[in-house]
C-alpha positions, 0 to 999 in steps of 0.5 A, a space after each residue: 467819138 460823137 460822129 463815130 457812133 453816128 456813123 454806127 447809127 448810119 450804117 444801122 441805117 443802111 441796113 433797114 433801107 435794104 432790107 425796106 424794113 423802114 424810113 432812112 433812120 437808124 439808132 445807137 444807145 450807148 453808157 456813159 462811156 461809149 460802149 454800145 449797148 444797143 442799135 436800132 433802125 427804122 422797122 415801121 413797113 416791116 413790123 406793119 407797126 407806124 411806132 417802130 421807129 430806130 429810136 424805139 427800137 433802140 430804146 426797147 433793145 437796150 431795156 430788154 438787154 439791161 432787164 430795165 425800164 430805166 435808161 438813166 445814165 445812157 445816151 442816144 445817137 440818132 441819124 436824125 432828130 427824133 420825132 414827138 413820139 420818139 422824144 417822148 419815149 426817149 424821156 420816159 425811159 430816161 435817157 440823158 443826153 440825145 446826139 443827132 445828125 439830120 434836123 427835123 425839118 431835113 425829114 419834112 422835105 422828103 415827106 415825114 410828117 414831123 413838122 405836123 405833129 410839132 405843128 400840133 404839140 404847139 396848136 398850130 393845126 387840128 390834124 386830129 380831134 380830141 375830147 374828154 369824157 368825163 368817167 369816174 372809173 376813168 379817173 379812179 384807175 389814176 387816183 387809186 393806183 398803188 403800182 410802180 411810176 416809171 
């Protein structure tokens, strides 16, 4: 069932390559038994948008369809492994079990920049700056948040 639900996230993919919405990456969200619950693929050229990626467009598909934040329970089937941004999101929404296809490094030698922003995670480079500012009403907001966690 694992590979037919990654062939699913294959042909989501295809879909994208022709229609040049995006990179060759494609998405499946399923329950707990399988069922498809949504599908995504890669729409960063034509959203105009570097976060749309078929993991994301997946996840943000499967939420509104589900009227959920919350994705406890379901998986992910992915043509690829996810990238930092994308495996972020995929914890943040809860999601159990990720499936996928390509490694990491398979997207480094056609020129993604995975292996960079891992390379980052880890302190292995400096490709972007970062410096704290200290702001009390910074620190406010979070000590005095009454909301909703997700």
């Amino acid at each position: 069932m694992k590979e037919e639900l990654l062939k699913v996230a294959v042909e989501e993919a295809k879909k994208g390559i022709a229609n040049k919405d995006g990179g060759p990456f494609g998405a499946v969200i399923t329950d707990s038994n399988d069922n498809i619950i949504s599908v995504g693929h890669n729409m960063v050229l034509e959203s105009e948008d570097p976060t749309n990626h078929a993991e994301i467009v997946a996840i943000r598909n499967a939420c509104k369809k589900l009227h959920t934040s919350d994705l406890t329970g379901y998986k992910l089937y992915s043509t690829c492994e996810p990238c930092p941004m994308c495996l972020s999101a995929i914890i943040w929404s809860n999601i159990d079990k990720i499936y996928y296809g390509s490694s990491r490094n398979a997207a480094d030698k056609i020129g993604f920049r995975d292996k960079d922003i891992y390379d980052y995670l880890a302190n292995k480079n400096n490709i972007i700056s970062k410096e704290k500012v200290t702001l009390k009403e910074c620190d406010d907001l979070i000590y005095n948040y009454q909301g909703e966690m997700y």
